[in-house]
N, C-alpha and C positions, 0 to 999 in steps of 0.2 A: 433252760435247765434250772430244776430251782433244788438246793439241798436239804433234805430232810432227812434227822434223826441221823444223819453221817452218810445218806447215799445220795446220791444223786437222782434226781425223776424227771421227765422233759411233761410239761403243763402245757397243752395246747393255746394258743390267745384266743380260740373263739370261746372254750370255754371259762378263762377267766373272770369274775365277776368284783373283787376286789383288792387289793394289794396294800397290807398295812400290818404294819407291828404290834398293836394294840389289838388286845381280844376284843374289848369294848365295841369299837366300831363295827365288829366279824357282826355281832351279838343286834346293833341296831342297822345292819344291812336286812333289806327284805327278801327273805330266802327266796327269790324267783331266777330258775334256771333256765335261761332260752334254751328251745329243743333246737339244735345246729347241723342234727344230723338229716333233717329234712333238708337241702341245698337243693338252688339251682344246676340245672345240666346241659353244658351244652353237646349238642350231637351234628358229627358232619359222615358224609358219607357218599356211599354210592350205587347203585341198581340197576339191578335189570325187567326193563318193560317188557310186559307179554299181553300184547292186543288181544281184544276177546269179539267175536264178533263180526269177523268183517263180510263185509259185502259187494259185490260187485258192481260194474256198471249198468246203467239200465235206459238206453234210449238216450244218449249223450247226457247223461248227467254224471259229468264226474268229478264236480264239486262235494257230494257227498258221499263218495265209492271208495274202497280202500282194501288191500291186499296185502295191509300191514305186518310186517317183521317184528321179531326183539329189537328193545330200543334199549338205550342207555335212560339214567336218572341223575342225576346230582342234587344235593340235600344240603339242608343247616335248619337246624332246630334250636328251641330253648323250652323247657320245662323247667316251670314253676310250683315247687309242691303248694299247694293251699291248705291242705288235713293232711295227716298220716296216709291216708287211703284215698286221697283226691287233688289231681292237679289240674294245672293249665299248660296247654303246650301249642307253638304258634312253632309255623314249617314256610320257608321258603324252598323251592322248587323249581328244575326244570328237565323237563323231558325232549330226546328228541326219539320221533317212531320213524326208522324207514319203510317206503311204502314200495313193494315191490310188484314185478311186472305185470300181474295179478291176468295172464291168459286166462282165457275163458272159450270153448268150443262145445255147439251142439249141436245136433244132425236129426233131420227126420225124411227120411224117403231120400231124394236126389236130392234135397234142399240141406245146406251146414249154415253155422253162424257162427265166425271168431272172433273175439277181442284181444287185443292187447294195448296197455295203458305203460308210459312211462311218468317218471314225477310222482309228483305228491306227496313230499316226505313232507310230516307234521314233525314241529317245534311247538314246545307249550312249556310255558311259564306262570305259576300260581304262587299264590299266598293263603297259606291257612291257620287258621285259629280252631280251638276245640278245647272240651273236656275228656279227660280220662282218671280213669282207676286202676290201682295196682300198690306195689308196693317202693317207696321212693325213698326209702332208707338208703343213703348212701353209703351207710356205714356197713353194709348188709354186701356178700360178695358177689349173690346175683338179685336182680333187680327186675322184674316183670310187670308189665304195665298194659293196658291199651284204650285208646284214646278215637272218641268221634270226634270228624274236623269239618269244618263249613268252610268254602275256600273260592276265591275270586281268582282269574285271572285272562290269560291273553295266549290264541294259538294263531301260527302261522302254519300255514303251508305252500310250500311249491306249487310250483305250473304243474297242469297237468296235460297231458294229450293223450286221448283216445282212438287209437285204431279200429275199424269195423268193418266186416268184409261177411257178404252173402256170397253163398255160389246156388244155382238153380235153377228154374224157369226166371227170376228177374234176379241177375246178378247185378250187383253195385260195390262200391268202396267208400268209405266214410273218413271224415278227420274230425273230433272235436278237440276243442283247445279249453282249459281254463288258465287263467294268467294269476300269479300266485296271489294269495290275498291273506289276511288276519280280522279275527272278527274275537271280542270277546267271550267267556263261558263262567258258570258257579262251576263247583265243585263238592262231591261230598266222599267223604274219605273214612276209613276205618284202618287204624295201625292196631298191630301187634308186636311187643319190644318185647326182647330176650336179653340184658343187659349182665356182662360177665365182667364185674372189678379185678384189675392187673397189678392194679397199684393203690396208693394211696389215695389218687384223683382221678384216677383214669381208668380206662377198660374197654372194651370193643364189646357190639351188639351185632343181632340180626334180629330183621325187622321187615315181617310179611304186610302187603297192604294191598286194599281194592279201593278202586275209584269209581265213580258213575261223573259222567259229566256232560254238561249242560247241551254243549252243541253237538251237531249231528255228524260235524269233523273229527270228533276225538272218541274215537273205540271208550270200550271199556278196558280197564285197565287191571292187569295184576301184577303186585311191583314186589320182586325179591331186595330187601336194601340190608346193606351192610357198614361197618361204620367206625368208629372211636368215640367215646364220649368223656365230658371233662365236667 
């Protein structure tokens, strides 16, 4: 609080530059104002996966088959403004897709063919880094940005078994097995941020994104996220 002319005023400290009795000094200070209102932001949150894509078993391969559900997401981000209109922003990440029973039945003449598969829920865990554009005035009450990300990481998934059954002139039963495994993947990612301030630091977003990614385990991804950011 500092008083001036008989009132009172509250001076923030990031914008302070110098503190002195003496005009003199004001007069040989070099008038340069850091811009403050560009800050860092951190964002955490959370989401909903929506596989895109999937496909079924095909002749016991069910290492790369999937019948995937909405999955959950969990998030932590930091944006760094670099220009008024251009940042950096690095995302940690992790998803889990469950993969469901993914039946499958077709018929031609006396002849049918069933599948049913259980397992296979994918876990995936990345890291990404990117550039984006928008507007990163903090001081601003909404905030819109969107950012390409290049991203590394690591999925798992469960066992899986495959069920297969003919009926017809040569009827048979089948089992295949995959036993769970993790293989690494890249990542390439596009957000879209809706940033609404509540406060003086703080405020909640939502935040659309699509992913493509590297291995033949992991769908394509459309991820609704939601969040706080500080």
């Amino acid at each position: 609080l500092i008083e001036s002319r008989g009132d009172l005023i509250t001076l923030e400290k990031d914008n302070t530059r110098l503190i002195s009795k003496n005009y003199e000094d004001i007069l040989k200070e070099p008038q340069k104002v850091e811009r403050t209102k560009y800050k860092p932001i951190w964002t955490f949150g959370a989401g909903l996966v929506f596989p895109q894509g999937n496909r079924h078993f095909n002749g016991g391969n069910p290492k790369s088959a999937g019948d995937y559900k909405t999955g959950i997401s969990l998030f932590a981000g930091y944006v760094i403004p670099l220009k008024p209109f251009c940042a950096f922003k690095g995302e940690i990440d992790y998803s889990r897709i469950p993969n469901g029973d993914n039946y499958y039945y077709s018929s031609y003449m006396n002849d049918s063919y069933t599948t049913h598969q259980t397992g296979g829920n994918i876990n995936e865990a990345t890291v990404r880094a990117g550039l984006g554009i928008g507007n990163f005035n903090t001081e601003d009450k909404i905030i819109i940005d969107a950012f390409l990300s290049l991203g590394a990481g690591v999925i798992f998934k469960d066992a899986t078994t495959l069920y297969e059954k003919y009926t017809g002139a040569s009827p048979r039963e089948s089992v295949y097995t995959e036993t769970a495994f993790s293989e690494s993947l890249f990542c390439f990612n596009l957000n879209i941020s809706v940033k609404y301030k509540i406060g003086r630091n703080a405020g909640f977003f939502i935040e659309p994104q699509t992913g493509v990614y590297s291995s033949l385990n992991a769908p394509f991804q459309v991820v609704l996220k939601a969040g706080a950011f500080f």
